[in-house]
DOLO-231863 format. One record per residue: residue in one letter; x, y, z of N, C-alpha, C in turn. Coordinates in steps of 0.2 Angstrom, whole numbers, plus 5000, padded with zeros to 4 digits. Each point is the difference from the previous one (the first is absolute). Layout:
! DOLO-231863
AXYZXYZXYZ/...
//
This chain:
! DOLO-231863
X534648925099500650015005500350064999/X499750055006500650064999500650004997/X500450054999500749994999500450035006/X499949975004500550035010499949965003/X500650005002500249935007499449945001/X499949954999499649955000500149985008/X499550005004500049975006500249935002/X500449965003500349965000499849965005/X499349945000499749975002500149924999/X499349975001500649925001500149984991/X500249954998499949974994499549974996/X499950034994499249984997500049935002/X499349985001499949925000499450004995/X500149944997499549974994500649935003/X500349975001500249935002500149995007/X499849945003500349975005500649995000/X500350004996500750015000500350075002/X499750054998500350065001499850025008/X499449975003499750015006500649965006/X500249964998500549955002500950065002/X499950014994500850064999500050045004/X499150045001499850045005500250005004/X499749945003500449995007500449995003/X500449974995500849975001500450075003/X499750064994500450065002499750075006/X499649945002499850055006499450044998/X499850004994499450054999499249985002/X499450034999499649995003499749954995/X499749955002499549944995499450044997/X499849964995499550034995499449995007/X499650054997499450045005499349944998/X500250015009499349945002499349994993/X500149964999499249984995500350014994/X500550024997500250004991500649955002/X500049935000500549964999500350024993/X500649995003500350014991500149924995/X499950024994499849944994500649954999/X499949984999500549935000500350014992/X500450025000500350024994500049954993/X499949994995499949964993500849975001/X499849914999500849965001500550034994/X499850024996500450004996500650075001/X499650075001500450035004500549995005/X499749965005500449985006500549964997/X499949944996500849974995500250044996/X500050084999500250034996500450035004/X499850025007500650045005500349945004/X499849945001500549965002500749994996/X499650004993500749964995500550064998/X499750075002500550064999500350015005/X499949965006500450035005500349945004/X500049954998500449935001500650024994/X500050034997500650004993500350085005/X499850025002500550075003500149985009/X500049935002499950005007500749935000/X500250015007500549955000499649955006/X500649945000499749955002499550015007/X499249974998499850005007499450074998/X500050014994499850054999500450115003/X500449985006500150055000500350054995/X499650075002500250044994501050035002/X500249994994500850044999500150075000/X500450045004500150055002500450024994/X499850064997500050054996500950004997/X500149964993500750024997500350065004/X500849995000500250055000500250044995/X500250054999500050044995500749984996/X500349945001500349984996499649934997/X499450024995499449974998500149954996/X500049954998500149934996499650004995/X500250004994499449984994500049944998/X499249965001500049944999499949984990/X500149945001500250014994499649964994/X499549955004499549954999499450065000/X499749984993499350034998499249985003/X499650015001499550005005499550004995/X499649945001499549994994499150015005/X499849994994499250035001499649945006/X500549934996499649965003500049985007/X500750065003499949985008499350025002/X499650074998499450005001499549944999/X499550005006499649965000499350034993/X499849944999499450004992499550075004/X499850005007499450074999500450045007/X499950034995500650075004499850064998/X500050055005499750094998500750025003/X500250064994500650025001500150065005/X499250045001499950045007499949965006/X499849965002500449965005500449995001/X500549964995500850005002500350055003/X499950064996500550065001499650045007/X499249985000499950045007499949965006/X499849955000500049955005500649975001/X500349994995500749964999500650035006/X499850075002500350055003499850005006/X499549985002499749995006500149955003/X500249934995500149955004500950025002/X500250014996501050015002499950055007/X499450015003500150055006500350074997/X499750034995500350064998499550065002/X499349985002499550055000500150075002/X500550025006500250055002500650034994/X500149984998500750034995499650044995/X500550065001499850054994499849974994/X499749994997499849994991499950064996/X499750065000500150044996500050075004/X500850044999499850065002499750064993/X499850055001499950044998500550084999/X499950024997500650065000499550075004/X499550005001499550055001499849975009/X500449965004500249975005499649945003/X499449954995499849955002500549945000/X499749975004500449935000499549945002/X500149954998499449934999500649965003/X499749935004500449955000499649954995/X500449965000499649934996499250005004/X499949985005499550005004499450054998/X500450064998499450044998499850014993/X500649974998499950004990499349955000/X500349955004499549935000499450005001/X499850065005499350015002499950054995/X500150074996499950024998499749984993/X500549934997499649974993499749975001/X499849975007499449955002499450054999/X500050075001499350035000499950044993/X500849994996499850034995499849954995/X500149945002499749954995499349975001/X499750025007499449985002499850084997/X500050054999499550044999500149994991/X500449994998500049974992499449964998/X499949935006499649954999499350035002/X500050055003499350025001499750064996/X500550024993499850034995499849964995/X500249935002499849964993500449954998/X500850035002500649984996499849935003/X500349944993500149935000500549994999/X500149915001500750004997500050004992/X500750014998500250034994499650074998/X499650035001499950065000500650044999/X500050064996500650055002499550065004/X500850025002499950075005500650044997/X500050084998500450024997500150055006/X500850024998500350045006500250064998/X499950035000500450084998500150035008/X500849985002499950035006500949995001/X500250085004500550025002500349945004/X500749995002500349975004499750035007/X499949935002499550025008499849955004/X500049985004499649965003499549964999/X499650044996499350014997500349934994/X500550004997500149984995500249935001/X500249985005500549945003499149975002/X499650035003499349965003499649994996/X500050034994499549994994500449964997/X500549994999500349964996500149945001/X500249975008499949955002499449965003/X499650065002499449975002499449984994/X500150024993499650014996500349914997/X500749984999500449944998499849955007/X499950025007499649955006499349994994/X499650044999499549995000499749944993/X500849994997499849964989499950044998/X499750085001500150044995500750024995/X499950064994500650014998500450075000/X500350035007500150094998500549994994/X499950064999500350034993500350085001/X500550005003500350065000500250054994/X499750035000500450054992500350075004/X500250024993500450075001499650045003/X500250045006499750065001500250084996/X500349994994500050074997499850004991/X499349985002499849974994499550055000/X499750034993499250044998499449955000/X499650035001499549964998499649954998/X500250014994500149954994500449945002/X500350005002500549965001499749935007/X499850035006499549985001499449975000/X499750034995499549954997500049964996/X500849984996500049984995500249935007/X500550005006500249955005499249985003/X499550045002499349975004499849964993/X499950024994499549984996500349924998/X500749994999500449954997499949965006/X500349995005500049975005499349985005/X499250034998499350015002500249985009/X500450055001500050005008499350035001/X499949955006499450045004499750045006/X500950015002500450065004500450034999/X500050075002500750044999500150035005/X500649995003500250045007500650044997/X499650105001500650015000500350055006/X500750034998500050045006499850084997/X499850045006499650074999500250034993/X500750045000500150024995499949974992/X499849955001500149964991499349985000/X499650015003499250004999499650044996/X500350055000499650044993500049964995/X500849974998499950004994499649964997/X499749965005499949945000499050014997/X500150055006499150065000499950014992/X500550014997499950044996500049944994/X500049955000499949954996499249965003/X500050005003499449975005499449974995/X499950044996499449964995500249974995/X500649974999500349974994500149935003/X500049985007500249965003499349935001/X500149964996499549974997499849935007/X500649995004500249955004499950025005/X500150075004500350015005499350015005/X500149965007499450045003500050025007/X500850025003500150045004500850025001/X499850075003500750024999500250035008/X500649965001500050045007500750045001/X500150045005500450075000500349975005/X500650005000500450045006500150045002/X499750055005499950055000499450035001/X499950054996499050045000499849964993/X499649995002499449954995499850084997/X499649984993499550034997499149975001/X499650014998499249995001500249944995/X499749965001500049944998500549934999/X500550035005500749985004500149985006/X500449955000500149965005500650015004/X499950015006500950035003500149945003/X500850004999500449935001500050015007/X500250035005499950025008499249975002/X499650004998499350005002499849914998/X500150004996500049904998500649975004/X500350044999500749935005499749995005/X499850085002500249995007499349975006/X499450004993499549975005500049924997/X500649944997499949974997500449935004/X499949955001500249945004500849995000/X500550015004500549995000500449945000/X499649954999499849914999500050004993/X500349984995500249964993500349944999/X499749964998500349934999500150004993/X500649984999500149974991499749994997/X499950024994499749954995500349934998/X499649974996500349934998500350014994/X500650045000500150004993500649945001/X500249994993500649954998500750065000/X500849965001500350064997500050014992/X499549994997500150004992499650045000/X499450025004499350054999500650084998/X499550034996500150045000500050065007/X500550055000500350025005499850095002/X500650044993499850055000500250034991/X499850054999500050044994500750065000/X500349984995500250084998499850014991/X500050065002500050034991500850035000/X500249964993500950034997499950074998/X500650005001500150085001500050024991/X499749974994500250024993500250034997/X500849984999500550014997499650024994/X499649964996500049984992499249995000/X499750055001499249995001499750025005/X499349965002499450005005500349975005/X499949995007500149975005499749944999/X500349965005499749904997500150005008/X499449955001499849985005500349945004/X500650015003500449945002499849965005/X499749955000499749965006500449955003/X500150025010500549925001499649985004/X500549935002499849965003499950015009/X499949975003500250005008500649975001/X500349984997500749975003500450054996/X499950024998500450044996500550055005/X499950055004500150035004500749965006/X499649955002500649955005500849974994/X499550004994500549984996500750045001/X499750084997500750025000500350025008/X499850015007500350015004500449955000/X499849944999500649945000500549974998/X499850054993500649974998500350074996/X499750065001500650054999500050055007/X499650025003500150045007500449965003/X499949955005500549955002500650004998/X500049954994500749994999500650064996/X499550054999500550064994499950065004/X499550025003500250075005499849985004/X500249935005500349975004499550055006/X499349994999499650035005499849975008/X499850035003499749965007499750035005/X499849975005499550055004500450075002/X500549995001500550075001499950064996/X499950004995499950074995499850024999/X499950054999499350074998500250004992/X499550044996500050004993499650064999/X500450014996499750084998500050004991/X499550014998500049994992499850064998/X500450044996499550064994499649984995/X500149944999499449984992499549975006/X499550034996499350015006499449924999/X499850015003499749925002499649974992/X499750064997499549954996500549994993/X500850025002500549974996500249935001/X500049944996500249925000500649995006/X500550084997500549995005500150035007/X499650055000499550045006500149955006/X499349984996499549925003500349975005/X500549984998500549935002500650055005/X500450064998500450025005499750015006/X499250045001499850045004499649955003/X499649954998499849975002500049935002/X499849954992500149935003500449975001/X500850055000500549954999500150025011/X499950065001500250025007499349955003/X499650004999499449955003500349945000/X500449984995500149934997500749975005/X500350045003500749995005499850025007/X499450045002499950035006500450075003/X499950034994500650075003499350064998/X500450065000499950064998499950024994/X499650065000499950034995499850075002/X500350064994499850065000499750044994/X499450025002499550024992500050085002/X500150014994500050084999499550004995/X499350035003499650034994500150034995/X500350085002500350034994500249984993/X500450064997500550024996500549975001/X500449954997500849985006500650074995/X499850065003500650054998500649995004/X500750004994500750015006499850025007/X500050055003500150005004499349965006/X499650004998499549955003500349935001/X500349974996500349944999500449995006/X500650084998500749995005499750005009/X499350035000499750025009499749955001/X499849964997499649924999500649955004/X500650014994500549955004500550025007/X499850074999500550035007499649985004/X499250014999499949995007499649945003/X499949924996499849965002500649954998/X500550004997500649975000499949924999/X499750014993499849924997500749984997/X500149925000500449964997499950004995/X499550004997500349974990499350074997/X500350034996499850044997499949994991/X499450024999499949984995499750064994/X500350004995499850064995500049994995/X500050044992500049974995500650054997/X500349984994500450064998499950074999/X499750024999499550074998500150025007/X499949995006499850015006500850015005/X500349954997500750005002500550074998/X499950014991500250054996499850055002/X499350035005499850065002500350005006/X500049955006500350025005500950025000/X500149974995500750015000500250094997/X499450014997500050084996499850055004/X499949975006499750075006500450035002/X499850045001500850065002499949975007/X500650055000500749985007499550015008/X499650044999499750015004499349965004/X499949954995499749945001500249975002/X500549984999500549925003500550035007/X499850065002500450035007499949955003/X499449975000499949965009499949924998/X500149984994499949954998500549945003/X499649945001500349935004499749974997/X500549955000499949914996500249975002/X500450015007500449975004499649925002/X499350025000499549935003499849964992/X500050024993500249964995500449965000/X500049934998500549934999499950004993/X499450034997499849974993499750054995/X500050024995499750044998499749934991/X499450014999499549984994500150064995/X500049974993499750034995499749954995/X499650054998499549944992499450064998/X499749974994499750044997500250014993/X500550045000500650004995500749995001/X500449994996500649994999500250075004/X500749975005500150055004500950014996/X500050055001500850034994500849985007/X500349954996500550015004500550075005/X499850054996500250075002499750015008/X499049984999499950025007500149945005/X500249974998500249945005500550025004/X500850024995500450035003500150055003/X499350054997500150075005499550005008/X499549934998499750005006500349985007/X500649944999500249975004500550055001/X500250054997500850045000499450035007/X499350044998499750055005499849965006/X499949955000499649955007500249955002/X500649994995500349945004499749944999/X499549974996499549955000499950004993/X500249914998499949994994499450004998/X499849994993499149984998500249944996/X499649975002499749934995499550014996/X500550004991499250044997499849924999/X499450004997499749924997499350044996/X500049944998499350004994499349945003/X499750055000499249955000499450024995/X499449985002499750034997499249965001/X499550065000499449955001499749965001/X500249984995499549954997500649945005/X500550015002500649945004499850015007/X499850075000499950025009500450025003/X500650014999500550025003500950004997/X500450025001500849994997500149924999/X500349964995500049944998501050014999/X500150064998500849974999500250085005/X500449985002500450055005500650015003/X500250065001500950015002500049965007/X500749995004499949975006500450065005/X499749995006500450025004500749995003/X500450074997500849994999500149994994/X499850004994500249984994499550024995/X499950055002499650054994500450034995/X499750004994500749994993499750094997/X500350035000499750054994499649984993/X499650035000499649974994499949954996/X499949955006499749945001499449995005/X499449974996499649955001500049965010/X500549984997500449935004499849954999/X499949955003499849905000499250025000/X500049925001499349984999499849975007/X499450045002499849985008499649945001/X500549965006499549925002499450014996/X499849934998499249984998500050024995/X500550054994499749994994500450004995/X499949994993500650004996499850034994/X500550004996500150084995499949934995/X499950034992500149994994500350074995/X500449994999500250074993500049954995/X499350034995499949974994500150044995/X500049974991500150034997499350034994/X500050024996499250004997499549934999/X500549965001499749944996500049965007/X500150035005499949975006500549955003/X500549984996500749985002500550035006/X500149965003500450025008500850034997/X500250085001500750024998500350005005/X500949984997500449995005500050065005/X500650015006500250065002500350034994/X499850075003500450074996499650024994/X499349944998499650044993499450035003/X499650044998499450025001499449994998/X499849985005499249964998499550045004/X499349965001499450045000500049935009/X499850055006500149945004499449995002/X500049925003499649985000500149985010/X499449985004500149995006499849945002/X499949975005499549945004500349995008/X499050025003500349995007499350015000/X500049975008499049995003499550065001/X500550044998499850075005499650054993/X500149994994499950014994499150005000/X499950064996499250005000499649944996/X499550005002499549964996499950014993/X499750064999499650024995500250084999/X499750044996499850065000499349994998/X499650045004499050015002499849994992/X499649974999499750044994500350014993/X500749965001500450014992500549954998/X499449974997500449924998500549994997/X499850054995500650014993500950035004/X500050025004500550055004500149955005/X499649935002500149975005500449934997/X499950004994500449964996500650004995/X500050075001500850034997500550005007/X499649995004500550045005500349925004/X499649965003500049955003500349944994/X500349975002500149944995500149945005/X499349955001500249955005500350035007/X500649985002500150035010500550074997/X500250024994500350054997499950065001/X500050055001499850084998500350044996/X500050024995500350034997500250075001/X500550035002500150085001499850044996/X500450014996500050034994500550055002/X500849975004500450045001500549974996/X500550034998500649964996500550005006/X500449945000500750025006500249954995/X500850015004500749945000500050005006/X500449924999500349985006500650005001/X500650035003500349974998500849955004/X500649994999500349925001499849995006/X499850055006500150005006499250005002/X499549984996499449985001499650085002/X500250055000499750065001499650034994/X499450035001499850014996499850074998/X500250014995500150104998499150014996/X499650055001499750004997500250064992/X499849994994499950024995499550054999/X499550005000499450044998499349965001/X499650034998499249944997499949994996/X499949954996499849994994500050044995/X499450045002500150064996500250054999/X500550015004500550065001500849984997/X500149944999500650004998500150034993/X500650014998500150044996500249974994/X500149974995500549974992500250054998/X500750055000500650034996500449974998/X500050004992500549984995499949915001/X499350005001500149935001500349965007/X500150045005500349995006499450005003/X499849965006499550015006500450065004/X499650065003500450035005499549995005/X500350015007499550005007500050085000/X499450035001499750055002500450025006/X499949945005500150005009500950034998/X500449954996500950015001500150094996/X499550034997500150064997499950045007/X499450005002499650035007500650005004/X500349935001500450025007500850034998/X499950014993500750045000499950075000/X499350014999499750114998500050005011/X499849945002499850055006500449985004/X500949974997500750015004500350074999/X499450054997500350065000499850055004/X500450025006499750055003499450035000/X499950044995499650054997499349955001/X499849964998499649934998499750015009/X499049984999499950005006499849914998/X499649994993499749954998499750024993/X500249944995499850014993499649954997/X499950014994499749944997500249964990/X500149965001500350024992499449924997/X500050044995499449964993500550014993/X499749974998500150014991499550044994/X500550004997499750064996500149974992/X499650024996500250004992500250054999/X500750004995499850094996500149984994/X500250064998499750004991500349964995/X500649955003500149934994499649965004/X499749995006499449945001500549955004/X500650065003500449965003499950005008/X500149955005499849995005500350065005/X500050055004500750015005499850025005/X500449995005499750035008499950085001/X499450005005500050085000499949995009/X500150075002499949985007499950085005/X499349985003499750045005500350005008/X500350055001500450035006499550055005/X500149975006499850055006500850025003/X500050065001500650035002499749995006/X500750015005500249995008499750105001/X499750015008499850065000500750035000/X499750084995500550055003500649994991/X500049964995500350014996499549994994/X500150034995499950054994500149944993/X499550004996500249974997500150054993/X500249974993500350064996500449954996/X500450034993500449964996500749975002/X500350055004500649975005499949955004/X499549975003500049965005499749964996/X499749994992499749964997500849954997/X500350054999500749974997500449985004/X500250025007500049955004499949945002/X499349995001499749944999500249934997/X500050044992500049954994500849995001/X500450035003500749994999500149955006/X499650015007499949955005500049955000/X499150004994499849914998500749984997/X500450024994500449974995500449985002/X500250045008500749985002499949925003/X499249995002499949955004499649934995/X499750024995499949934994500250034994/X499749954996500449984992499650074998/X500250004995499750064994499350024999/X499949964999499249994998499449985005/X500350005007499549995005499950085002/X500450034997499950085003499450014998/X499650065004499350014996500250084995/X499749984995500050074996499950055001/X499550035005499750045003499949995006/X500050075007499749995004499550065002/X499649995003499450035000500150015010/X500250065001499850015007499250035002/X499549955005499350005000500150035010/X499350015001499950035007500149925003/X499549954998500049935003500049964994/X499949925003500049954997499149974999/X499749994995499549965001499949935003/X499750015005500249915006499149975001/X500149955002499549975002499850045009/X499549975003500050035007500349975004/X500449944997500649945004500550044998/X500150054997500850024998500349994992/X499749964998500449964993500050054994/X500650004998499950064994499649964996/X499550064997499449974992500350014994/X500749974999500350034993499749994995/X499249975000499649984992499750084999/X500050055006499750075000500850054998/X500549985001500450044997500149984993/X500049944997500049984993499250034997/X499550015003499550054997499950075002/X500850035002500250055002499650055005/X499649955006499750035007500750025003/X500350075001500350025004499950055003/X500050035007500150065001500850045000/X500050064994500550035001500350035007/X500750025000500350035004500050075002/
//
């Protein structure tokens, strides 16, 4: 599938039902002699039973909240899904039945736009040309590909077919690479043009792989994704998966080691629009969505794609670099409701000179997302002071699929967490695994349906992590009287001075309420009585100077703002922080002292 204007023709048909819809809206019938397939019951009760629960009586569909939007308050369980269910159906057919075929689905920043209609024929040929390289079901298929079009058809079309894509990072070497095709023995790799070398350049290590196709210019021996789609049957029928089949792949972003092969389910996806999309950023076919955390991100995933499939709205992908001022042109000039970023992403745009934000507008923002990391109450309040529009920071993660505790709209607290989102519920335990009251800090624990299965291939780490419906984080938070939940650090980042636990996170958001402060990091240190004490890594704001005046400022800044001994001893101003390619500072590489100087 090119990447430019998709021509806008009738509706894929693979069901008599879709054929039916056809006609209802005026468009042409499936072509003499290819009737279309009578679609698998179980699908069919999978779109009946999701759109009986969003349709008022008589089945008519309900006219779009107004923007004084209601949060419901009843959780949405797995088992309204019926037992065989493909979650690329719901979200691609599921939109075709609601009569949405025409409505934009995915625009592009480089000026494509897709309706649902054409998302849905283009992952119907992306998944038939998959079938006809081999792919079966549970099969993986690995993705190495930019925010694009391309991405949304292989991704959906590959989950129509029972396979498993597996999205990874696009700014990875080689290695890296092979270590994802060889672990996961995908038997495809779709990537896009520019990320193909790297991939070239491992080519003989790849023990599993037996085709590689480009978007873009193919090499000799290379499959171009343009030339398989587009000579390939635009007719795809489901598989018969259950919604417990295995669905899609992520590899974690490793905080603390090698990447682990996250595996979900098929309901997993429906799970969270329902009960955090819906009810917590109160989404609907009205919105557009703009995400800078990029697709093959957990949180990416879900903003840019299945949650905006999952409601019948919009979305905008920017392949790129999301730089300040790309960000601010993105939203000037497609003017999406709920915007979504991570800290680090927030802290840069707010640091771009005066001249980047001349022409900026947020006036079509209602909502602004953060996750990833712990978002510093400072940029909260400098954000909303520049744009008018609160952020909702919240915490997810992998292996969950998406944000589990979240701020609300209206009621975002500085340096908080916030509640616990429908359908799932917290534990803060102690080492002994004893539940602690409010206000202590424990290690938290999660449970909700959306929560992975397994990690690939690694029993031992599928058994630390999972306990019965539990998943353990391996984040520290309190809660505290008023049921909010502050995050603390990771496990292994928290701090013991004089015998006291400190949070990492409450030292961090005191160093970057100082002006001068772009974003920091703080770990612990021994020194020479073998005593514990904070030290902490600073990225200055551009344009000021680091030096011993500004060092002692600081330290007088933290002291004025906690206790004695949370001040860090030392601070170390570096050019950057070491982060994963989600954004997550690596603090296990600053306690083995990977930094880059200033």
């Amino acid at each position: 599938m090119a990447r430019s204007p998709t021509p806008r023709g009738p509706r894929p048909r693979g069901s008599a039902r879709h054929a039916r819809s056809a006609r209802a809206a005026g468009s042409a019938a499936p072509t003499p002699g290819r009737p279309a397939r009578a679609r698998r019951r179980g699908a069919r009760t999978a779109f009946r039973s999701l759109r009986c629960r969003r349709t008022g009586a008589g089945g008519a569909r309900q006219s779009p909240p107004s923007q004084n939007r209601l949060s419901p308050v009843s959780t949405w369980s797995t088992d309204e899904l019926p037992q065989r269910y493909n979650a690329a159906a719901d979200l691609l057919d599921g939109n075709l039945e609601a009569e949405r075929g025409d409505r934009a689905a995915v625009r592009t920043t480089d000026g494509a736009e897709l309706t649902y209609a054409d998302v849905a024929r283009a992952a119907n040929r992306a998944g038939s040309a998959l079938r006809g390289l081999g792919v079966e079901m549970e099969n993986r298929v690995l993705m190495a590909m930019l925010d694009s079009p391309e991405f949304a058809a292989t991704f959906f079309g590959t989950i129509k077919l029972g396979a498993a894509p597996i999205p990874v990072n696009t700014n990875l070497k080689p290695h890296d690479y092979a270590y994802f095709l060889n672990d996961s023995r995908a038997k495809v790799a779709v990537v896009s043009a520019p990320l193909a070398d790297a991939i070239r350049q491992v080519r003989g290590q790849l023990r599993h792989l037996r085709h590689l196709v480009v978007v873009g210019e193919a090499g000799p021996d290379e499959l171009s994704y343009a030339e398989i789609t587009g000579a390939a049957d635009d007719e795809l029928d489901p598989a018969d998966t259950s919604r417990d089949d295995m669905c899609f792949w992520l590899y974690s972003s490793g905080t603390t080691g090698f990447p682990k092969g996250v595996v979900h389910l098929q309901h997993d996806m429906r799970y969270v629009v329902e009960n955090y999309a819906r009810p917590v950023l109160r989404l609907d076919e009205s919105d557009v969505m703009f995400s800078v955390a990029k697709l093959y991100f957990a949180y990416g995933l879900g903003n840019a794609l299945y949650m905006p499939f999952g409601v019948g709205a919009s979305t905008v992908l920017l392949a790129g670099p999301p730089a300040p001022a790309t960000v601010l042109d993105v939203v000037r000039r497609f003017r999406p409701t709920v915007y979504y970023a991570v800290p680090t992403s927030y802290a840069n745009t707010l640091a771009a000179d005066p001249e980047v934000w001349a022409n900026a507008d947020f006036g079509s923002v209602r909502v602004c997302v953060s996750a990833g990391e712990p978002l510093a109450g400072s940029i909260l309040e400098r954000w909303r002071a520049r744009t008018g529009t609160e952020i909702l920071d919240g915490i997810g993660s992998t292996e969950c699929g998406h944000i589990f505790i979240s701020n609300r709209i209206g009621e975002a607290r500085p340096d908080s967490t916030g509640t616990v989102v429908p359908g799932y519920e917290l534990r803060i335990v102690d080492d002994a695994g004893q539940e602690l009251p409010a206000g202590e800090v424990g290690r938290l624990l999660v449970k909700g349906d959306s929560t992975c299965s397994m990690y690939w291939n690694q029993h031992d780490r599928t058994k630390r992590t999972i306990n019965g419906e539990w998943i353990d984080t391996g984040d520290q938070y309190l809660r505290d009287a008023d049921g909010f939940y502050r995050y603390q650090g990771r496990s292994d980042d928290m701090l013991k001075v004089s015998g006291i636990w400190v949070s990492p996170t409450e030292v961090e958001s005191a160093i970057n309420a100082h002006e001068a402060v772009l974003e920091c990091a703080v770990v612990a240190v021994v020194d020479e009585q073998r005593l514990v004490r904070p030290e902490a890594y600073v990225v200055l704001q551009p344009g000021r100077t680091a030096g011993p005046e500004l060092e002692v400022d600081l330290r007088e800044h933290v002291r004025a703002a906690l206790a004695h001994f949370k001040c860090p001893r030392d601070f170390h101003f570096v050019a950057e922080l070491p982060k994963t390619a989600t954004g997550k500072i690596q603090r296990f590489k600053l306690r083995g002292g990977q930094r880059v100087p200033a």
